[in-house]
N, CA, C and O atoms as CSV, one atom per row, in Angstrom:
chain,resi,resn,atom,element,x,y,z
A,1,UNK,N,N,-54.705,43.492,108.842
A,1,UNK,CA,C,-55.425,43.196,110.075
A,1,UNK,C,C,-56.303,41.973,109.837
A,1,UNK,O,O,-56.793,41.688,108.744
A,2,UNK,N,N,-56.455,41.279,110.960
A,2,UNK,CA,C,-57.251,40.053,111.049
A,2,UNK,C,C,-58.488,40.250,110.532
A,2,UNK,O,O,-58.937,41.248,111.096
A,3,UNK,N,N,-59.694,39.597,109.343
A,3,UNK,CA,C,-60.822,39.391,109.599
A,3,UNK,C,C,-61.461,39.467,111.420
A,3,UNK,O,O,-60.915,38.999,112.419
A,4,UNK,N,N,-62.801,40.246,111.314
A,4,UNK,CA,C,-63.103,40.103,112.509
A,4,UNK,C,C,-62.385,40.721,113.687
A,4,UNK,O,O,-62.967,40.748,114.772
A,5,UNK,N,N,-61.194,41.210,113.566
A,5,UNK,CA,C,-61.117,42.001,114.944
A,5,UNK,C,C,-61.317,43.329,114.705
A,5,UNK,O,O,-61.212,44.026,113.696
A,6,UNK,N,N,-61.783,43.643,116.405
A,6,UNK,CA,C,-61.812,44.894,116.797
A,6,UNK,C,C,-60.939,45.564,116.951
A,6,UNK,O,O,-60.009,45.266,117.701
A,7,UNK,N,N,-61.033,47.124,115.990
A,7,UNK,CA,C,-59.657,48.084,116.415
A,7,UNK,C,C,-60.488,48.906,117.665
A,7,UNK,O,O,-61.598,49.416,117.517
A,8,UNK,N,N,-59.991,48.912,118.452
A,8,UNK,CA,C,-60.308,49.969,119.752
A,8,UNK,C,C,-58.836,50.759,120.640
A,8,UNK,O,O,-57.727,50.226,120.680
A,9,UNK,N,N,-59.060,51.639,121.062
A,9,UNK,CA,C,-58.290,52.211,121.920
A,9,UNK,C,C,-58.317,51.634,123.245
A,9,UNK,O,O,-57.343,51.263,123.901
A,10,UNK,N,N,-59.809,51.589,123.637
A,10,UNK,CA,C,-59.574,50.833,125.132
A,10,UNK,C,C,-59.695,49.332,124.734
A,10,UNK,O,O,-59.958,48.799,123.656
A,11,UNK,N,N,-59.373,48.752,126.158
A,11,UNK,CA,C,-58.641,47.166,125.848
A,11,UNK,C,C,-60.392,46.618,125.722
A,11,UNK,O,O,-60.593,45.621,125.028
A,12,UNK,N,N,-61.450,47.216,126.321
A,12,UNK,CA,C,-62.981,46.296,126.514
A,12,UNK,C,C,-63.777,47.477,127.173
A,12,UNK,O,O,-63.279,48.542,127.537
A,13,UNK,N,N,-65.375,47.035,127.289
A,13,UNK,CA,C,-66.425,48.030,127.298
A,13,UNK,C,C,-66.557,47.198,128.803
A,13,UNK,O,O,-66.589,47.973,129.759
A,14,UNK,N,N,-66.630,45.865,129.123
A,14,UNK,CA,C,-66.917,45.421,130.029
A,14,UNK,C,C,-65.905,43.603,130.125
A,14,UNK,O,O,-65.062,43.194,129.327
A,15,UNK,N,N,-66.342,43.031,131.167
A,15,UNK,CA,C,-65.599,41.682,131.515
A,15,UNK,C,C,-66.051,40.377,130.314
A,15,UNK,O,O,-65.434,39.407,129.875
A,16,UNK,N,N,-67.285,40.871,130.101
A,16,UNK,CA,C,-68.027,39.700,128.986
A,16,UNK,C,C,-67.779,40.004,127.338
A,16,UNK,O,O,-67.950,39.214,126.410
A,17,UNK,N,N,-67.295,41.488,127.281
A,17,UNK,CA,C,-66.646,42.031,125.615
A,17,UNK,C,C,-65.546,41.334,125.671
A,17,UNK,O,O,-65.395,40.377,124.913
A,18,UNK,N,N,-64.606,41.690,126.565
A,18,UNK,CA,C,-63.069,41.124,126.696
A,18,UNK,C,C,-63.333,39.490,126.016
A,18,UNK,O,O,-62.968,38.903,124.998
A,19,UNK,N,N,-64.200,39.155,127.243
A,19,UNK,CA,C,-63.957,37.826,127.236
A,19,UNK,C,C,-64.122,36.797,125.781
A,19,UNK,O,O,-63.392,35.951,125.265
A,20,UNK,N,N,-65.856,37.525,125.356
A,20,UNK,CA,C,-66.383,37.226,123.841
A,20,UNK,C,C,-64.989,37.401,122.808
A,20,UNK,O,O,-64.565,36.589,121.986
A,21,UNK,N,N,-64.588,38.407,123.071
A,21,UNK,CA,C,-63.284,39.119,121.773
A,21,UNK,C,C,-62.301,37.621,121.932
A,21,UNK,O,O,-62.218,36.874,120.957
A,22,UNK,N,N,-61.579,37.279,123.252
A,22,UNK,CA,C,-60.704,36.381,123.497
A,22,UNK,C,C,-60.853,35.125,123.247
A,22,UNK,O,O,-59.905,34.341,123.241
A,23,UNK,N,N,-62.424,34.697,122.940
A,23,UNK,CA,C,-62.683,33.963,122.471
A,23,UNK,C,C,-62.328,33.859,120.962
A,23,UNK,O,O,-61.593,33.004,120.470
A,24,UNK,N,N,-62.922,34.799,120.347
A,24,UNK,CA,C,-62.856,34.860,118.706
A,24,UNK,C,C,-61.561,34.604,118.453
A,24,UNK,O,O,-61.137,33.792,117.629
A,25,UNK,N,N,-60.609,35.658,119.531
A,25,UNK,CA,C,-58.746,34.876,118.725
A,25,UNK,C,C,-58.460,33.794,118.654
A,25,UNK,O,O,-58.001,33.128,117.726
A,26,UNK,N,N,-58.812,33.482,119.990
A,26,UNK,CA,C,-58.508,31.902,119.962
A,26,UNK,C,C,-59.463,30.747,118.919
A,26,UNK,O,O,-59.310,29.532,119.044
A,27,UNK,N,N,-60.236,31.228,118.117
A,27,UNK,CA,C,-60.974,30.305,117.536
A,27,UNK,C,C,-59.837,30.749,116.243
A,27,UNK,O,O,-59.196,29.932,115.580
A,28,UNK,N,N,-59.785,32.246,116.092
A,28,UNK,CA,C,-59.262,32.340,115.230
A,28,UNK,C,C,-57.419,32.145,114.926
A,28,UNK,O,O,-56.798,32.155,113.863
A,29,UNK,N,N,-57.005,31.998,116.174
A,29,UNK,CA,C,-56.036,31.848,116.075
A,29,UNK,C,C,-55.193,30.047,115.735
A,29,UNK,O,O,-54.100,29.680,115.305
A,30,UNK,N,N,-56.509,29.327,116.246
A,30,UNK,CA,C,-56.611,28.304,116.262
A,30,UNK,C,C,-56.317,27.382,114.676
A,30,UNK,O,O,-55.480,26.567,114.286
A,31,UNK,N,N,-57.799,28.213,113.966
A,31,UNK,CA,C,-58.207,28.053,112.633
A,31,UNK,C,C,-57.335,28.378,111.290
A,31,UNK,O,O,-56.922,27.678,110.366
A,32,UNK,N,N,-57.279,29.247,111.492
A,32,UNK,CA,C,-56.809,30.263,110.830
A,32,UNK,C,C,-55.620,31.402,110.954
A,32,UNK,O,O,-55.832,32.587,110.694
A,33,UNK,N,N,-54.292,30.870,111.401
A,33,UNK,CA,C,-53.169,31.679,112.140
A,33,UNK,C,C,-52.885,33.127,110.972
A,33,UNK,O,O,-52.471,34.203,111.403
A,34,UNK,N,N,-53.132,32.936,109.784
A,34,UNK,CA,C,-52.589,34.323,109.011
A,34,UNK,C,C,-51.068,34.393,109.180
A,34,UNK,O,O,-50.196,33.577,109.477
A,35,UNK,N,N,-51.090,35.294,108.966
A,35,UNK,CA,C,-49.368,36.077,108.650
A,35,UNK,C,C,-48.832,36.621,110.045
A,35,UNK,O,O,-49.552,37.190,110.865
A,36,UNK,N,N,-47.716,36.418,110.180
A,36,UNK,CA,C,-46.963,36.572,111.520
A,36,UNK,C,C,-47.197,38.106,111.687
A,36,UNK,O,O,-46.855,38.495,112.804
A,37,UNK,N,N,-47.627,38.952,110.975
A,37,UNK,CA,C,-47.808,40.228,111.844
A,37,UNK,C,C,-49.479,40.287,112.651
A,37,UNK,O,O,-49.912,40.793,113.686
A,38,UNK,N,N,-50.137,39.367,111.383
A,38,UNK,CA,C,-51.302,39.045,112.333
A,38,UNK,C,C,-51.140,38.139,113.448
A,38,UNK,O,O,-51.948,38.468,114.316
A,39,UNK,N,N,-50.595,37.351,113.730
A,39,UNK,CA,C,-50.325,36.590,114.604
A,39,UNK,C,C,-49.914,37.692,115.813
A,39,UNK,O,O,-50.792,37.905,116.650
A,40,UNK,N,N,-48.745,38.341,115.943
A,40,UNK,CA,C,-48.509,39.411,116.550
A,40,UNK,C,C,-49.559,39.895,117.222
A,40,UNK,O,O,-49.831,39.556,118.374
A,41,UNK,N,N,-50.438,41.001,116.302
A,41,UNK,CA,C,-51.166,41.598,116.539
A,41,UNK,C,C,-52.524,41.258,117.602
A,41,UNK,O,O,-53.058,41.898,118.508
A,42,UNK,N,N,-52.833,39.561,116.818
A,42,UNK,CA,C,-53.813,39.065,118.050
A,42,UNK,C,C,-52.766,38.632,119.101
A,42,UNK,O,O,-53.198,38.831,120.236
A,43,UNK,N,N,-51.863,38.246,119.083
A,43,UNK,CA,C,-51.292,37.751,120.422
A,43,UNK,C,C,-51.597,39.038,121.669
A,43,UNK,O,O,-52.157,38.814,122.742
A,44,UNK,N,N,-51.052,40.470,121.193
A,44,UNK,CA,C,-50.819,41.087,121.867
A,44,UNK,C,C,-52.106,41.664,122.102
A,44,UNK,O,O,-52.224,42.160,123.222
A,45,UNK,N,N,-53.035,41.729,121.403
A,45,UNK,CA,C,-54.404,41.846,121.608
A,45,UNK,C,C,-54.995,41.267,122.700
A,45,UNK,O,O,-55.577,41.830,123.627
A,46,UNK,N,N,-54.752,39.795,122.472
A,46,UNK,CA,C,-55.205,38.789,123.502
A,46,UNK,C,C,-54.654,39.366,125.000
A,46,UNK,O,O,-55.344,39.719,125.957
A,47,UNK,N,N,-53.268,39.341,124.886
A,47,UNK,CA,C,-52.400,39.772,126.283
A,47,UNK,C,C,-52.983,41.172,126.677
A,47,UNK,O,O,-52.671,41.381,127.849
A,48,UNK,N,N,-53.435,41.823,126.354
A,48,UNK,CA,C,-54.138,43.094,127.208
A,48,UNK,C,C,-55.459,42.577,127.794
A,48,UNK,O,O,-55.857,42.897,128.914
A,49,UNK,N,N,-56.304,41.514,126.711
A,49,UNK,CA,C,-57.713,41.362,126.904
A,49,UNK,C,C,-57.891,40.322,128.304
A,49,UNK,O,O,-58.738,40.304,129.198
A,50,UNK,N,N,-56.808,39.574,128.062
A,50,UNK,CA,C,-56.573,38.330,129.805
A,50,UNK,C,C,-56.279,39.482,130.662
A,50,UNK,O,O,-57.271,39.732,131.346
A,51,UNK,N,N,-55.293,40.290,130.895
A,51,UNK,CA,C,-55.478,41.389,131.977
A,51,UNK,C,C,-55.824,41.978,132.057
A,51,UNK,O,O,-55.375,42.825,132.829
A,52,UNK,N,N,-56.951,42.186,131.391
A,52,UNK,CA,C,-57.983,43.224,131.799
A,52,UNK,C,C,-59.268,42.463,132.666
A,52,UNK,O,O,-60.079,42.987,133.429
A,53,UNK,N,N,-59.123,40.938,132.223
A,53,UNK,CA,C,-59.923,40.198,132.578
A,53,UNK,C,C,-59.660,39.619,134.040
A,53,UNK,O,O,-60.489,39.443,134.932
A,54,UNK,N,N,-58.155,39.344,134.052
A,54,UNK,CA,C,-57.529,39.069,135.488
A,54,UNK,C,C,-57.686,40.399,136.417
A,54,UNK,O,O,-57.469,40.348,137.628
A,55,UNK,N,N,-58.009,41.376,135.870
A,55,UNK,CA,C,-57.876,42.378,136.605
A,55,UNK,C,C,-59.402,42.633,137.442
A,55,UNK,O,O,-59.600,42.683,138.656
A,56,UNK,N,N,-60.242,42.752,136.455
A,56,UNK,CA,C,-61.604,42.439,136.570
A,56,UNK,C,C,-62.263,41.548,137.869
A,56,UNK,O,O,-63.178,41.857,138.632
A,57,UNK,N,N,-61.253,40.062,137.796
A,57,UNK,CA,C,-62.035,39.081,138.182
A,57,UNK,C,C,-61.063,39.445,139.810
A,57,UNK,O,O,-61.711,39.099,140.797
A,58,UNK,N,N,-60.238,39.813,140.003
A,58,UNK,CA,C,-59.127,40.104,141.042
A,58,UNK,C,C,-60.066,41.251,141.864
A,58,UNK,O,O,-60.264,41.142,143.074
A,59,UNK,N,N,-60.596,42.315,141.094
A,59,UNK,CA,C,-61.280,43.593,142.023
A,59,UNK,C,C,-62.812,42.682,142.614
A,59,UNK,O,O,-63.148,42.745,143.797
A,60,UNK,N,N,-63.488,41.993,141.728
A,60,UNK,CA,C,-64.457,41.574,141.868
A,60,UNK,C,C,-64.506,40.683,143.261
A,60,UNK,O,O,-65.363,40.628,144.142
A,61,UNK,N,N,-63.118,39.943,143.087
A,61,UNK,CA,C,-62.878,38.962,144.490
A,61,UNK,C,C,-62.907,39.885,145.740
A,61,UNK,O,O,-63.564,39.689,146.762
A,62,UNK,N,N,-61.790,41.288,145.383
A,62,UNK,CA,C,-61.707,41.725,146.481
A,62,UNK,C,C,-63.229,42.556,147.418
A,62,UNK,O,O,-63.380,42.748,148.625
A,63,UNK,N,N,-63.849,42.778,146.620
A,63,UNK,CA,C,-65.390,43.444,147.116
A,63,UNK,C,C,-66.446,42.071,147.307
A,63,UNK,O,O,-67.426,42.079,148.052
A,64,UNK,N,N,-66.032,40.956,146.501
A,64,UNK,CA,C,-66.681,39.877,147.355
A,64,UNK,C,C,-66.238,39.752,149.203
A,64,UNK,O,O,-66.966,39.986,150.168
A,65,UNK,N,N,-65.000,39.365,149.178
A,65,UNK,CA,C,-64.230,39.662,149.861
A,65,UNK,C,C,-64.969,40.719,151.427
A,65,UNK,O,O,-65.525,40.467,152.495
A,66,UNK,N,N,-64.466,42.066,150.576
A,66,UNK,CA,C,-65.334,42.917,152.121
A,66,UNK,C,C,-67.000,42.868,151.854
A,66,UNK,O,O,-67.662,43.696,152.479
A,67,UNK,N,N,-67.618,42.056,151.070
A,67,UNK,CA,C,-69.285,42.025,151.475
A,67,UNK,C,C,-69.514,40.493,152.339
A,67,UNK,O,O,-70.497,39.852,152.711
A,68,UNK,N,N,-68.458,40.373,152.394
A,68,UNK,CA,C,-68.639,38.547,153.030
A,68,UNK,C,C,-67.670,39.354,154.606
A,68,UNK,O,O,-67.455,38.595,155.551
A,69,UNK,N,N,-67.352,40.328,154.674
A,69,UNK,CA,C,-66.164,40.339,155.741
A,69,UNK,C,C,-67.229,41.370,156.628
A,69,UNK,O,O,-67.271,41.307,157.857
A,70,UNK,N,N,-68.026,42.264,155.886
A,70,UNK,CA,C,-68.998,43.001,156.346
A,70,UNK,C,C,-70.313,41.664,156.972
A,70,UNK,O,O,-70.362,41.677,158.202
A,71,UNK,N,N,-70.804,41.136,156.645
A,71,UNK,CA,C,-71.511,39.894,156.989
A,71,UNK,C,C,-71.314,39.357,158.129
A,71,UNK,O,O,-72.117,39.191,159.047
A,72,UNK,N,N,-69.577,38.921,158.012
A,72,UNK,CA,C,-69.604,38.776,159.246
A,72,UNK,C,C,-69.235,39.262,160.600
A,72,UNK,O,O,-69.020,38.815,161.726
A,73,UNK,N,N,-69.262,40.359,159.974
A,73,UNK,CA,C,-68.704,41.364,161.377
A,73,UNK,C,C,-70.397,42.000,161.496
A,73,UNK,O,O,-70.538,42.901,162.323
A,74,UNK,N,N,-71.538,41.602,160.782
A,74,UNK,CA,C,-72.790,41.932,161.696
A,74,UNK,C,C,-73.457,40.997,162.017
A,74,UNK,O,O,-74.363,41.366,162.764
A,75,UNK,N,N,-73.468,39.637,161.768
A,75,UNK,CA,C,-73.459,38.668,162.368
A,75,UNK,C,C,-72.757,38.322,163.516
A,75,UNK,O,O,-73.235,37.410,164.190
A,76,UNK,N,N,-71.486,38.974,163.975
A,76,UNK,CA,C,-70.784,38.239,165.217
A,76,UNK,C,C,-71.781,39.495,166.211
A,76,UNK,O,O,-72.315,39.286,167.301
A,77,UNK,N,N,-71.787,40.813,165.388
A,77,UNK,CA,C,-71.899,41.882,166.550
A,77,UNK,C,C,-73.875,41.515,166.907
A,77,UNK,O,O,-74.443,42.044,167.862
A,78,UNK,N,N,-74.565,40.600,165.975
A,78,UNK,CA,C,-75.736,40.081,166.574
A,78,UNK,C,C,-75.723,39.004,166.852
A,78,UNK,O,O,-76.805,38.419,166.892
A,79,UNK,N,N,-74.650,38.376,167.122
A,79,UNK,CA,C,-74.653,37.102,168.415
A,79,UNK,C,C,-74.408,37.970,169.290
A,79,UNK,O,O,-75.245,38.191,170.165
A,80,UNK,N,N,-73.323,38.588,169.251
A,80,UNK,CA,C,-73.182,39.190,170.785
A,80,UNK,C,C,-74.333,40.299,171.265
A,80,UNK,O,O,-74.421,40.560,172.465
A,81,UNK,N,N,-75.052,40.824,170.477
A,81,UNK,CA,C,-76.312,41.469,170.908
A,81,UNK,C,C,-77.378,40.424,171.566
A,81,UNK,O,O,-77.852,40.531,172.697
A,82,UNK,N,N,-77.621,39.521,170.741
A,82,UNK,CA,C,-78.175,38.441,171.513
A,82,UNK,C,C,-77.559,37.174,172.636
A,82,UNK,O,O,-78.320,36.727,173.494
A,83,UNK,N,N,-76.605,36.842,172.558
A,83,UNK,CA,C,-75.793,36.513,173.837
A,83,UNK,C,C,-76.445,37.678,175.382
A,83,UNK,O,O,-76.975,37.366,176.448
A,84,UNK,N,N,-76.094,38.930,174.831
A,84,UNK,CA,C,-76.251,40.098,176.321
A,84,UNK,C,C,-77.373,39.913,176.487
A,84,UNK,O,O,-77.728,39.566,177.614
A,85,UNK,N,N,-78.524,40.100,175.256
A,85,UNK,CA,C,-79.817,40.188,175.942
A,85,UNK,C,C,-80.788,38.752,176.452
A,85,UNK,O,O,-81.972,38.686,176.785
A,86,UNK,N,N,-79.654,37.613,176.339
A,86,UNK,CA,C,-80.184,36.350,176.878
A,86,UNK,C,C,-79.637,36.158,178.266
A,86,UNK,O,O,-80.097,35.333,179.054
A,87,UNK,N,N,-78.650,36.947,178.517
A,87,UNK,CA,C,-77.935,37.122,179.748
A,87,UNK,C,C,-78.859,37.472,180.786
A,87,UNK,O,O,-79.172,36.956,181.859
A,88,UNK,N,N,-79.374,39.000,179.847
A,88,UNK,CA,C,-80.268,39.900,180.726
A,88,UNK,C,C,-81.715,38.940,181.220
A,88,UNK,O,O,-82.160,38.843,182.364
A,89,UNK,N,N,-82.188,38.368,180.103
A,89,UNK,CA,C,-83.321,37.722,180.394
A,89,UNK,C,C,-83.206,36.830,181.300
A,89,UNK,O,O,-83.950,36.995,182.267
A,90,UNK,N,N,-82.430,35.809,181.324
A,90,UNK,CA,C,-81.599,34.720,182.899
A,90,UNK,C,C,-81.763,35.398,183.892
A,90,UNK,O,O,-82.533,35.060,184.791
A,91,UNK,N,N,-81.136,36.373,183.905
A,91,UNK,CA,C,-80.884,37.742,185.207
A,91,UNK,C,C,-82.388,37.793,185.837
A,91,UNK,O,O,-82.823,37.534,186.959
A,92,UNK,N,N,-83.008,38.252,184.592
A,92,UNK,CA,C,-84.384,38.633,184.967
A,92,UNK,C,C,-85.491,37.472,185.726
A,92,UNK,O,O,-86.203,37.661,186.712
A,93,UNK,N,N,-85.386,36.578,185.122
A,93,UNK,CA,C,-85.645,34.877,185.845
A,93,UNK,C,C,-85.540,34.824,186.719
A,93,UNK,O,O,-86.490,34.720,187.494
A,94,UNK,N,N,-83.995,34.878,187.166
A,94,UNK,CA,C,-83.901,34.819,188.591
A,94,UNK,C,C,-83.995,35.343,189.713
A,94,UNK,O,O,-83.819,35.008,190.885
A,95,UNK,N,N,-84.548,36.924,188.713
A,95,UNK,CA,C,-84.876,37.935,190.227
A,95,UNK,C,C,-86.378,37.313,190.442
A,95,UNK,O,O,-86.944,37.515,191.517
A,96,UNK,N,N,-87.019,36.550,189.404
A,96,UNK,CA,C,-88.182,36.719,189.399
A,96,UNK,C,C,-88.449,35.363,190.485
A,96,UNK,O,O,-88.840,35.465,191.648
A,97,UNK,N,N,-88.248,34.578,190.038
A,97,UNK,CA,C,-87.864,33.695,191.246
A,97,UNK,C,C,-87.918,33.567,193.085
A,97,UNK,O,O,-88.118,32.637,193.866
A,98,UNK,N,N,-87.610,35.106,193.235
A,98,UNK,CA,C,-86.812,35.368,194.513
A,98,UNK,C,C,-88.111,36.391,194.557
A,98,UNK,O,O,-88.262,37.156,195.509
């Protein structure tokens, strides 16, 4: 096994472990390639740690996504609250008027 890597069962604890770990291969893979089973081993290491990371950054979009879609569905529904009650107020003007 490589200097420096992590044996774990799960692929990461969070998006910034993944990411830190994916770093180290690539420095280390860079530097220092080792023996083709190590090579292996981080490759396939790496390939879980990018999709876990693509996966990550994909859910993250999608709840950006409905907090920007929620936004603006209470923003349109308070224009149109205020649209009616500028209506009403005109209305009211002009009875006042008369």
């Amino acid at each position: 096994m490589p200097a420096g890597k992590k044996k774990s069962s799960s692929v990461a604890n969070s998006f910034e472990e993944a990411a830190e770990e994916l770093e180290v291969i690539t420095r280390r893979l860079e530097e220092d390639p080792g023996s083709l089973a190590g090579l292996l081993e981080d490759f396939e290491r790496g390939q879980a740690l990018l999709s876990y990371c693509q996966n990550t950054l994909k859910s993250a979009r999608k709840r950006l996504d409905l907090v920007e879609a929620k936004l603006q569905t209470d923003m349109t529904e308070d224009e149109s609250d205020n649209s009616s009650k500028s209506g009403d107020d005109t209305h009211d003007d002009d009875v006042r008027l008369f």
